[in-house]
OpenMM code with the backbone's topology and positions (N, CA, C; nanometers):
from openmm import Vec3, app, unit

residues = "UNK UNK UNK UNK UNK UNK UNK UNK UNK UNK UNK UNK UNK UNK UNK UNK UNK UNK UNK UNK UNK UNK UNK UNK UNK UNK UNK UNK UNK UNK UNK UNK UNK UNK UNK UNK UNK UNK UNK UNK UNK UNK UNK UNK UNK UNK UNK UNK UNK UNK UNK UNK UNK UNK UNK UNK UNK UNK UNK UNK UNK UNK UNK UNK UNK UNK UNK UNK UNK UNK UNK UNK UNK UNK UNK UNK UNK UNK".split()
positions = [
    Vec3(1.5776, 0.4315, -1.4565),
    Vec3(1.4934, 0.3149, -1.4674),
    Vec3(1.3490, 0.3573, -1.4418),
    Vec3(1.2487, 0.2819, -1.5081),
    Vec3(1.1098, 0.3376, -1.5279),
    Vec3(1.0359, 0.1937, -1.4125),
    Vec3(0.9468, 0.2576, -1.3206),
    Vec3(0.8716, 0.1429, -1.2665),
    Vec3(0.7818, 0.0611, -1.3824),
    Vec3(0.7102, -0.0182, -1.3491),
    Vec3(0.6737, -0.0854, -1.5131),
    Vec3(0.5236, -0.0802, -1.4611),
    Vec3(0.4665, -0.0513, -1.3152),
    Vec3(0.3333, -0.0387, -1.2540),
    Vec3(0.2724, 0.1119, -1.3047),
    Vec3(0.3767, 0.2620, -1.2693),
    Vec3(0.3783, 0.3187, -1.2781),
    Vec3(0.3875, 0.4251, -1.3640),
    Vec3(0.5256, 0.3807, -1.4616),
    Vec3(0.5850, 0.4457, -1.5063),
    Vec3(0.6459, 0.5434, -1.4800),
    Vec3(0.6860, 0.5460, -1.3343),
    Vec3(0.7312, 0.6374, -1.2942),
    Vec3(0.9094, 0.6283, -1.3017),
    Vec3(1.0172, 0.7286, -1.3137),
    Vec3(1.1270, 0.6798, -1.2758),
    Vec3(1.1852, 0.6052, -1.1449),
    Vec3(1.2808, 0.6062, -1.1421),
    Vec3(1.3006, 0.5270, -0.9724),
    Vec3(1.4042, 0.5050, -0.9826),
    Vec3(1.4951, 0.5348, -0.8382),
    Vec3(1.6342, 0.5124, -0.8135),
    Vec3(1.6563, 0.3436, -0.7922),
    Vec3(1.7733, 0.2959, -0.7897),
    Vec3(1.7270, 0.1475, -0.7695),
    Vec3(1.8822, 0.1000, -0.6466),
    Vec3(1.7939, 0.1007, -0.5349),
    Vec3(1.9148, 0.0940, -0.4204),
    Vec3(1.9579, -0.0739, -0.4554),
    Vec3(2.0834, -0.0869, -0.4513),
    Vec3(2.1900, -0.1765, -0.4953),
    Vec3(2.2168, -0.2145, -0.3410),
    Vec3(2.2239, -0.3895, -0.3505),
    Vec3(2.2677, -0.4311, -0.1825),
    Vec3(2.2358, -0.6011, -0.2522),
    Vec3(2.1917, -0.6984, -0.1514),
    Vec3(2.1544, -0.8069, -0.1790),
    Vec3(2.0635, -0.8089, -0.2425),
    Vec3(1.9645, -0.7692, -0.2808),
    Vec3(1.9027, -0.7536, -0.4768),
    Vec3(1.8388, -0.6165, -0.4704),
    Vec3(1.7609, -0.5762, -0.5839),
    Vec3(1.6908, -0.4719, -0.5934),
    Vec3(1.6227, -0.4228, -0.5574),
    Vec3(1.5414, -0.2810, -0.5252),
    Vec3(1.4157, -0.2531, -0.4659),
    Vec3(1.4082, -0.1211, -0.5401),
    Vec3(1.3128, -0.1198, -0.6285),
    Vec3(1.3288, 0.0387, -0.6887),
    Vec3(1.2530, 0.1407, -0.5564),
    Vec3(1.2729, 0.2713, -0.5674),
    Vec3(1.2071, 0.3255, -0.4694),
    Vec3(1.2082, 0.4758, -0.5258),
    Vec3(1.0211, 0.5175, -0.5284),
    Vec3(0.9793, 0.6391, -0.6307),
    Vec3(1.0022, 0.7343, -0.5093),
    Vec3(1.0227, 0.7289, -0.3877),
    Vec3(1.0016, 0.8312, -0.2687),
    Vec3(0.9941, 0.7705, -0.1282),
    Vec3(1.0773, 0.8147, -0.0375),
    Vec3(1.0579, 0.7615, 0.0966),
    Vec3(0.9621, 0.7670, 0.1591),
    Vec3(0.8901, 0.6841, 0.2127),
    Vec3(0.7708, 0.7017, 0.2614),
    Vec3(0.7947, 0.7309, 0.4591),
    Vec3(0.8415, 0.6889, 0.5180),
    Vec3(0.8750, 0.6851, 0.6366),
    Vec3(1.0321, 0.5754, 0.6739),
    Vec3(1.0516, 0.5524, 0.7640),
    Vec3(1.1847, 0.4872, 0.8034),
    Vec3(1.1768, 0.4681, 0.9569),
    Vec3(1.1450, 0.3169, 1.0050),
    Vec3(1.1099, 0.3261, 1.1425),
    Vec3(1.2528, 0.2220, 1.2325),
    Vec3(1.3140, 0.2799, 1.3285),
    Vec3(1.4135, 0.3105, 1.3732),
    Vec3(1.4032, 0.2586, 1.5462),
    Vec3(1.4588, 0.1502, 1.5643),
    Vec3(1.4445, 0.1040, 1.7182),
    Vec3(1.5209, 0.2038, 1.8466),
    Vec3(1.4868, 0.1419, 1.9025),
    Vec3(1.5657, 0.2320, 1.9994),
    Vec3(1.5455, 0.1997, 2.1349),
    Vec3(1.6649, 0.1679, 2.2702),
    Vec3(1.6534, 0.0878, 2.3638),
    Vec3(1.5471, 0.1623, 2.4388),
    Vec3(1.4644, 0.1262, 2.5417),
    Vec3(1.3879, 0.1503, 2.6467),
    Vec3(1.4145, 0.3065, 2.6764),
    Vec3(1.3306, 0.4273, 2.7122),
    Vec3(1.4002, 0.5466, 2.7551),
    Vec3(1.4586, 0.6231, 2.6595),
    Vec3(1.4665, 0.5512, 2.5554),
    Vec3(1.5677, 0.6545, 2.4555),
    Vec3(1.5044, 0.7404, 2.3686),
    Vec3(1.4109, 0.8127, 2.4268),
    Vec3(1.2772, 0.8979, 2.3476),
    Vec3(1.3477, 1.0406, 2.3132),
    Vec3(1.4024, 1.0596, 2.4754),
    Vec3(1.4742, 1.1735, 2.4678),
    Vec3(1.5612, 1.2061, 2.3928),
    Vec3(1.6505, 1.1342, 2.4068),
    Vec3(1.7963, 1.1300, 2.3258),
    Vec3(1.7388, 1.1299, 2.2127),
    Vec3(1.6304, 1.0353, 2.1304),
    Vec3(1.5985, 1.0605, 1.9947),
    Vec3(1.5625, 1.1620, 1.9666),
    Vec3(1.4694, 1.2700, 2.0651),
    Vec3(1.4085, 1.4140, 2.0240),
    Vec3(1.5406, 1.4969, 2.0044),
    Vec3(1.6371, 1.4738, 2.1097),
    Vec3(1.6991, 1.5557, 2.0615),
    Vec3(1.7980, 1.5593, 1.9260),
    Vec3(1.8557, 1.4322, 1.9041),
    Vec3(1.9086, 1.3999, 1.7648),
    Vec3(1.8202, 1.4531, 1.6727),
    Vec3(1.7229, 1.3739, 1.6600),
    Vec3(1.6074, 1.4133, 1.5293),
    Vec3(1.5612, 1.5659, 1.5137),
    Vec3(1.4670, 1.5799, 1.6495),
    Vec3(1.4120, 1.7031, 1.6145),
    Vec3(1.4818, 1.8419, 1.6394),
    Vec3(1.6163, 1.8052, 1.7409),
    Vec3(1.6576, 1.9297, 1.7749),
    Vec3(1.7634, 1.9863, 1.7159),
    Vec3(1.8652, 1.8224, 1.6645),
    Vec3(2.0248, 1.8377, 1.5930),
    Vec3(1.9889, 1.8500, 1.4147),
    Vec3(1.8747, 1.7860, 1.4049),
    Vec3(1.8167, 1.7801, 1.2081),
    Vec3(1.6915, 1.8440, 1.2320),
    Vec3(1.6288, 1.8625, 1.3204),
    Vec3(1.5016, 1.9436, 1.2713),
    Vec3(1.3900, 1.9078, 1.2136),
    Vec3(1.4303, 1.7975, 1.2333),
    Vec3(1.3091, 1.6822, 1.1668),
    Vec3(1.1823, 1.6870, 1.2814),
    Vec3(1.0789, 1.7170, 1.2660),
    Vec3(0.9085, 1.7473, 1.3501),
    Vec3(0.9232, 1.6321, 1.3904),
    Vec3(0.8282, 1.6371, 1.5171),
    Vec3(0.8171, 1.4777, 1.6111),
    Vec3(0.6489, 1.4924, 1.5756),
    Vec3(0.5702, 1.3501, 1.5197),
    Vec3(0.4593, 1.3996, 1.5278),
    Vec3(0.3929, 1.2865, 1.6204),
    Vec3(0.2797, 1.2739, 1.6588),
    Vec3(0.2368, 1.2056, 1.8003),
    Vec3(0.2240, 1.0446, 1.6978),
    Vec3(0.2709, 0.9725, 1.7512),
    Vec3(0.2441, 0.7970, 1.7027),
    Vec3(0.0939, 0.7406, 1.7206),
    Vec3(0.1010, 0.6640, 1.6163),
    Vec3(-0.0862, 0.6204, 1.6155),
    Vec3(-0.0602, 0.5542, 1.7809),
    Vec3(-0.2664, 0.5239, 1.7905),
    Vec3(-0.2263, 0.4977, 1.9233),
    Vec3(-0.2117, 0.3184, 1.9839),
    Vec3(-0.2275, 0.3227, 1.8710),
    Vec3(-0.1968, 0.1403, 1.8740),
    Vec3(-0.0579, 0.1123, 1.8821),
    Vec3(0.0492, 0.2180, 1.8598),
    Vec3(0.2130, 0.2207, 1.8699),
    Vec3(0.2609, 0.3034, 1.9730),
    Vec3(0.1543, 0.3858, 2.0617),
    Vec3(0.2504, 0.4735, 2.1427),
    Vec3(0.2500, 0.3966, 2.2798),
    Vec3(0.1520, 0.3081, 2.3010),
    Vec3(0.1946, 0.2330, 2.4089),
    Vec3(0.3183, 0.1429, 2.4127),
    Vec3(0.3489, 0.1170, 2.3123),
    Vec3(0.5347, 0.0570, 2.2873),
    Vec3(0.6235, 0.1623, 2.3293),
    Vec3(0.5802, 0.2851, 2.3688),
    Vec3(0.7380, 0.3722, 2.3398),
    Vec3(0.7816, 0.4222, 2.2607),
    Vec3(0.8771, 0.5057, 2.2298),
    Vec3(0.9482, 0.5179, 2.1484),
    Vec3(0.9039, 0.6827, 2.0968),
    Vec3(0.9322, 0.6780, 1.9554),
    Vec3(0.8605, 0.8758, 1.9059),
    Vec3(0.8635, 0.8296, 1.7713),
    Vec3(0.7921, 0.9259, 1.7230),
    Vec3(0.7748, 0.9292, 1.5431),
    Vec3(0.7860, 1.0503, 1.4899),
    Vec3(0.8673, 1.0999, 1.4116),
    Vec3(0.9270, 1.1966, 1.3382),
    Vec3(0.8801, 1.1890, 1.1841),
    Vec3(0.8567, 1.2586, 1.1234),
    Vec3(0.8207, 1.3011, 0.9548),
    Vec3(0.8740, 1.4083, 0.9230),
    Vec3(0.9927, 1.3841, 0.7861),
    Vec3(1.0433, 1.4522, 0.6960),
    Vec3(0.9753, 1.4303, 0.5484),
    Vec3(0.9028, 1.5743, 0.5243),
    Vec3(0.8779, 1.5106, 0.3464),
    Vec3(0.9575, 1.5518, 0.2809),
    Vec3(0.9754, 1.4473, 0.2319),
    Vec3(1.0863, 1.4655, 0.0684),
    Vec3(1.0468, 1.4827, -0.0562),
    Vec3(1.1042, 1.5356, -0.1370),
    Vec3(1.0160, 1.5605, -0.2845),
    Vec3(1.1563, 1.5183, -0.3473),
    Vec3(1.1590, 1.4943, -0.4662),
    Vec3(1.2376, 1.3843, -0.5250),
    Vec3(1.2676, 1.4760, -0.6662),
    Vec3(1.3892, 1.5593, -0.7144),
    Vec3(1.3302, 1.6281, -0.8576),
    Vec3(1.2448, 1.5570, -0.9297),
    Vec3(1.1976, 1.6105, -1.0233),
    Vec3(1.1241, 1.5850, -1.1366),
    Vec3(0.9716, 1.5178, -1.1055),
    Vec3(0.9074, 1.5113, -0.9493),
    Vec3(0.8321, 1.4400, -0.9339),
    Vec3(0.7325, 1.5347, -0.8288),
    Vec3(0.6289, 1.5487, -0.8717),
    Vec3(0.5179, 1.6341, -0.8583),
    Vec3(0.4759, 1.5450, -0.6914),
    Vec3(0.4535, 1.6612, -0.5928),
    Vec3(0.3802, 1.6069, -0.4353),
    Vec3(0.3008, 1.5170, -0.4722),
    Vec3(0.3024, 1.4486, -0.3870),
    Vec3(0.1791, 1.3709, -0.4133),
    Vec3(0.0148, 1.3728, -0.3284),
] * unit.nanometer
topology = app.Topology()
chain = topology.addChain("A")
for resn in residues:
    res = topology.addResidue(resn, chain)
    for name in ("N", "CA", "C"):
        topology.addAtom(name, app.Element.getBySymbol(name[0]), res)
């Protein structure tokens, strides 16, 4: 399927209706009080996924922020 903004291709995740999607952009993930640790170690230590420091308007909430880039075949970095 072709975006019609873009023209780009796009997978089209299937659930209660559509959402085409050209590339993941991030994925933000709750997590109870304290559970920073336990997330570093799942994320960055069990997948390897980088912890990078949270803007600072979000790190007073808690929590951690991790970035994986993905490249998608056929679709040039952006």
């Amino acid at each position: 399927m072709k975006d019609a903004r873009t023209g780009h291709h796009v997978r089209v995740i299937r659930g209660r209706g559509e959402m085409p999607v050209e590339a993941p952009d991030h994925v933000q993930l709750a997590m109870p009080p304290g559970g920073e640790d336990a997330a570093r170690r799942f994320y960055a230590g069990l997948l390897g996924i980088p912890e990078v420091p949270k803007p600072a308007h979000l790190a007073e909430r808690g929590g951690c922020c991790f970035v994986l880039t993905l490249s998608l075949p056929g679709h040039a970095d952006r």
